[in-house]
N, C-alpha and C positions, 0 to 999 in steps of 0.2 A: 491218625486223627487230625484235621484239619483246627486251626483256631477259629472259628466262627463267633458268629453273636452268643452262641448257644452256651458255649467256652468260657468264653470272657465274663460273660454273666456271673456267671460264680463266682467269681476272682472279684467282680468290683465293687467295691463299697464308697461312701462320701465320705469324699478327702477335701478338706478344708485347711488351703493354706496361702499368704499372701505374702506375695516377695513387693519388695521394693527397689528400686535399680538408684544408685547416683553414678557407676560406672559403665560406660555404653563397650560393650562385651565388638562392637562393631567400630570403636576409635583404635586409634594404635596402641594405646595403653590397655585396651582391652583385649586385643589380639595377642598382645606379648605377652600378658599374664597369662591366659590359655595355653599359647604355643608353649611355654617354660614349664608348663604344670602338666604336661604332656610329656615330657621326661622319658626317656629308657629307665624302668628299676633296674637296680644291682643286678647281677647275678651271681650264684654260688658258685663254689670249686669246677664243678662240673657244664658250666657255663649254661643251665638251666633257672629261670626266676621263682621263687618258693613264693607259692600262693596258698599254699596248705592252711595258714591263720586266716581267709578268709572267709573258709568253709563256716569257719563257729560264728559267721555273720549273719546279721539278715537287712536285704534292704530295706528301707522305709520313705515313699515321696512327702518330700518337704516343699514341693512347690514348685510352680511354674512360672517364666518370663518372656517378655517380648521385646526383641531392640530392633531397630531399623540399620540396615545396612546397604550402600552402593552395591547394587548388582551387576557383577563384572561379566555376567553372560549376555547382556540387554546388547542388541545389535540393532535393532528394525524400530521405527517409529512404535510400533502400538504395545512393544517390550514393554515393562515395569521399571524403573531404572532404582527407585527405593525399593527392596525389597526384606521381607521380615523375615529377622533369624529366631528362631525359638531354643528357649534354652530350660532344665531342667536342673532341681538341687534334689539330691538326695542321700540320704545319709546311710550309712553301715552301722549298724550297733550290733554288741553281742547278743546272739540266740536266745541266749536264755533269761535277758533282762530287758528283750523290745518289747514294747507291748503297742496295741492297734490303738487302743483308747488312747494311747498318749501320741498325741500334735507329731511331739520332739521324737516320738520311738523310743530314746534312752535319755540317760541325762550324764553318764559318766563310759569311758570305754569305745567312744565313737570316732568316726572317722566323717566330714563333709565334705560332697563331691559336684561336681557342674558339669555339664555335658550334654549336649545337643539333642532336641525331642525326639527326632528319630532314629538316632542310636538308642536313647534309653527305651524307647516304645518296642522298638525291635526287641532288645533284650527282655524287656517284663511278659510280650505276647510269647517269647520262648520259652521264660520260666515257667508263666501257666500253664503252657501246654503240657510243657515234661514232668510238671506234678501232677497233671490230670490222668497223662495217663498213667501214672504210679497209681493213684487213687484209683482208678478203675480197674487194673488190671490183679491191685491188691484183693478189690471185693472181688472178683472172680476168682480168685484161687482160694478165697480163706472165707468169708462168708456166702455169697451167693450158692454155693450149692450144687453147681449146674451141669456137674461130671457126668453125669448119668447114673453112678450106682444109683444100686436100689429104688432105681424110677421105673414107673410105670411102659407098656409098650409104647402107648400115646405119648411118652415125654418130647420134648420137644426143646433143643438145648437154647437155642435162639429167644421164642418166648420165655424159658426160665431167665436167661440174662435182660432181658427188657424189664421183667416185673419187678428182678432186684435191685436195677436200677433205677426206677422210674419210683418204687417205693423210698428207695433212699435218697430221692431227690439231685440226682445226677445224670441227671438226661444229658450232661454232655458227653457222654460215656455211647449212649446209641446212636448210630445212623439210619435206622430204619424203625415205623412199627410193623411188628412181623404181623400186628392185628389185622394190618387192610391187605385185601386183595393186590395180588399181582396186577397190575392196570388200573386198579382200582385208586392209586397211590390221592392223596387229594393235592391240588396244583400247590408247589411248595414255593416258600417264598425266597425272593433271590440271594444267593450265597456270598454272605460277605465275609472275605479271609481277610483280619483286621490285622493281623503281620503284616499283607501288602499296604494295608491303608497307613501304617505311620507313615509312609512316603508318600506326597506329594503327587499326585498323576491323574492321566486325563478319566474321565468318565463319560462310558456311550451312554445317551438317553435309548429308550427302545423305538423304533417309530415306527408310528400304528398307521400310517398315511394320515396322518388330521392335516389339513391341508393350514391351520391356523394359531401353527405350532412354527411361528417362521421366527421365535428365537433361539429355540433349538440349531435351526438352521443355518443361522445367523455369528453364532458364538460357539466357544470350544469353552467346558467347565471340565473342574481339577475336580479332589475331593482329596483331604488332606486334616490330620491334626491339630486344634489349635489349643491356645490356652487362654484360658477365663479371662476376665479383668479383672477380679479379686487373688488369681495365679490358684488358687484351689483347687481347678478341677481342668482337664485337658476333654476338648469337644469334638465331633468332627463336623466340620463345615464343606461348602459349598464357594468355590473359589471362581474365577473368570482370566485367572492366570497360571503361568507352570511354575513359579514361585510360591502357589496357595498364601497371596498376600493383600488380593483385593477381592473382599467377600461378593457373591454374588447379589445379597439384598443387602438389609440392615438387620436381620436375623440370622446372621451366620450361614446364610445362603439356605437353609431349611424351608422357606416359605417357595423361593425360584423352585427348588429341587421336587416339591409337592406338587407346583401347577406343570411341569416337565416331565412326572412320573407318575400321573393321573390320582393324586391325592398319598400316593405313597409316602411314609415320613422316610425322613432320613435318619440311621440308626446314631444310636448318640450325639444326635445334636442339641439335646437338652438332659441328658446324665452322662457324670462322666465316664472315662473307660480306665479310669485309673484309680485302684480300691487302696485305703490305709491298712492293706494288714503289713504284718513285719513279714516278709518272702525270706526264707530259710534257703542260702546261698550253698546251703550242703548238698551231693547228688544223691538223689535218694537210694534208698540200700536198693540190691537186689529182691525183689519179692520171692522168686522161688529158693533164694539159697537164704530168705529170713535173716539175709547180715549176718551168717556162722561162717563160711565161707567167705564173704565179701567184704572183710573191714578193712580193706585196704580201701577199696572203690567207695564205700560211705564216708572218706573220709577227703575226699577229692571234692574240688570246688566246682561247682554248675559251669559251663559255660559262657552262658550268660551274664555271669557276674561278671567271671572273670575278664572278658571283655568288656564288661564298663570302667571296672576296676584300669585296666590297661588304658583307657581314651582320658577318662575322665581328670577334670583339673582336679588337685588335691587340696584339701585342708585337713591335718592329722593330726592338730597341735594337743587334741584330746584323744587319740587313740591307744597311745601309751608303748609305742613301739622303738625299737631300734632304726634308723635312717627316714624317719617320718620324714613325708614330703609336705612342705606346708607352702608351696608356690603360687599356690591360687587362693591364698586365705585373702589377703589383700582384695583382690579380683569380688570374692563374696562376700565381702566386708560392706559391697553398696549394693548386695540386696537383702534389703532386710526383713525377718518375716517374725512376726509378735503373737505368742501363743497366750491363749487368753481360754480359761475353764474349759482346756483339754482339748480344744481346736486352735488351729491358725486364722488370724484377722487381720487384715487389711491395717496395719502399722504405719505411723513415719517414720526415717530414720532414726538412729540418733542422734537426739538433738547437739549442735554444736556449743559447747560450753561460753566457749570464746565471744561465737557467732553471738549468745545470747546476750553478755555483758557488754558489748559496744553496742548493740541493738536498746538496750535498754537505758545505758547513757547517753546515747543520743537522743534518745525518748527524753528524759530530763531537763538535758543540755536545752532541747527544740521549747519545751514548755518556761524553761526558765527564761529563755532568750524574748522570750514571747511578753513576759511579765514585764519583761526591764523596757521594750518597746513598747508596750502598754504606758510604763510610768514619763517616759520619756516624754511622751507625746499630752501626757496630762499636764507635765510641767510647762510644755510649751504653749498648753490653750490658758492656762493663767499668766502666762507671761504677757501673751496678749493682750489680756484681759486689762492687766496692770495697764499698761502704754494709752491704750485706748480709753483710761478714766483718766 
């Protein structure tokens, strides 16, 4: 089962969250905190790393950023030479106390983490996947029905699993309706596999011969990830470079991509593709052995995770573990993201204490100063005053 729009769909919900940056993740201070938070973990006796405590995780996005970085692949005049790194925070909280409605996921028992948009997009489009098909292949064997006993001659295994699905509302579960004709299929719309889209990469237009389509012809467009200006929600845009850093309009390139693809919209360029539920980092059990046989294997960590888990900078000063790695806390200490009635808002940092009290006695200081050359200047016009009578 491929990840499609159709996939994703179910998986996303609005996520509302706003980072704010004082550290540019692209200065050297920001590279070294990364690189250090990147770390080899320990390993055991056996010289294997225990990821087993991650399983009872689940992840939760806390938001997205954007910094500007030298682009060290720019060679040719019409290269990009700033180009945009994107970056993602997101947290691990325990299973059984994440919850969707809450911003934060947890408030105690967590781990935050930082790590590049298309690593983490990669890993999310994989989680979905591998629960959807658990999800689907569970209603097949246990409610759908579709064995054939006790069915009629006319049964028909193919439409019994469409009707099960399509009544439970998980169409991402079929590839076909068996309802229409062989040939008869109606023209489908074009297949977008959003695992390949967190990467950056060129996109053909179709070309129908319109002779007045000469920007098409003219220019090479990306199609690529990006993330909001409030850091909430990750879109996909319409690019005019291989960095996916110089939009193609001033609409995240959706309007160029419309008049290019004869009215066509571009898929998530105004929702996002990244939903708040808590994703459960456990692999899911076996569906035919029901987890009686398989607890070892349900108790093994997703891939997915564990691959972010492994990239990703760390901050675990609240996870409550033995050798927490807290290398990158610093690093996300200057983005700051302020949860306000159960979503993430668009926040300042915080504020500087220090910053505020010389700010503020020089505020004084400037009005008193003001007063005494006021007075100054009064005494000098009576002085005048005096001489000249």
């Amino acid at each position: 089962m491929k990840l499609s729009l159709a996939v994703l769909a179910a998986a996303v919900g609005f996520s509302a969250a706003a980072p704010h940056a004082d550290i540019k993740s692209g200065s050297t201070l920001g590279r070294n905190l990364l690189a250090s938070a990147r770390r080899v973990e320990e390993a055991n006796d056996n010289g294997e790393i225990d990821y087993t405590w991650v399983a009872n995780m689940s992840l939760k996005f806390q938001g997205c950023y954007h910094t500007q970085t030298w682009n060290d692949e720019a060679d040719g005049d019409e290269d990009v030479r700033i180009s945009t790194q994107r970056l993602i925070r997101f947290r691990l909280c325990p299973s059984d106390s994440c919850a969707t409605d809450n911003a934060g996921g947890c408030s105690s028992g967590y781990g935050d983490y930082i790590i590049d948009m298309e690593t983490y997009l990669q890993a999310y489009f994989e989680a979905v996947q591998q629960d959807q098909e658990y999800n689907c292949e569970y209603e097949k064997n246990n409610d759908c029905a579709c064995d054939g006993e006790n069915q009629g001659d006319d049964f028909d295994e193919e439409i019994c699993e469409y009707d099960c699905y399509m009544n439970k509302g998980m169409e991402y579960c079929v590839d076909r309706n068996p309802y229409e004709e062989e040939g008869q299929e109606q023209e489908k719309e074009e297949e977008w596999e959003l695992d390949r889209m967190a990467e950056c990469q060129e996109y053909k237009f179709e070309n129908n011969n319109n002779n007045n389509r000469k920007l098409e012809e003219e220019a090479q467009y990306f199609l690529g990830a990006y993330c909001s200006e409030n850091g909430g929600h990750i879109y996909m845009g319409l690019f005019t470079d291989d960095s996916c850093s110089q939009f193609a309009d001033n609409y995240g390139g959706r309007e160029t991509f419309a008049a290019l693809s004869y009215g066509k919209s571009l898929p998530y360029s105004d929702t996002t593709m990244i939903g708040t539920e808590c994703m459960s980092c456990k692999e899911p059990q076996d569906v035919d052995q029901n987890n009686q046989n398989d607890q070892e294997d349900a108790d093994e960590v997703k891939e997915s995770c564990e691959q972010l888990y492994q990239t990703a900078g760390k901050c675990e000063a609240n996870l409550g573990i033995d050798n927490a790695n807290n290398n990158a806390c610093n690093f996300m200490q200057g983005i700051k993201i302020t949860r306000k009635s159960g979503a993430v808002v668009r926040g300042a940092s915080v504020t500087n204490s220090t910053a505020s009290i010389f700010i503020g006695l020089s505020a004084v200081a400037f009005v008193a100063l003001g007063g005494y050359a006021y007075y100054l200047k009064t005494k000098l016009d009576r002085a005048k005053i005096n001489l000249s009578e």
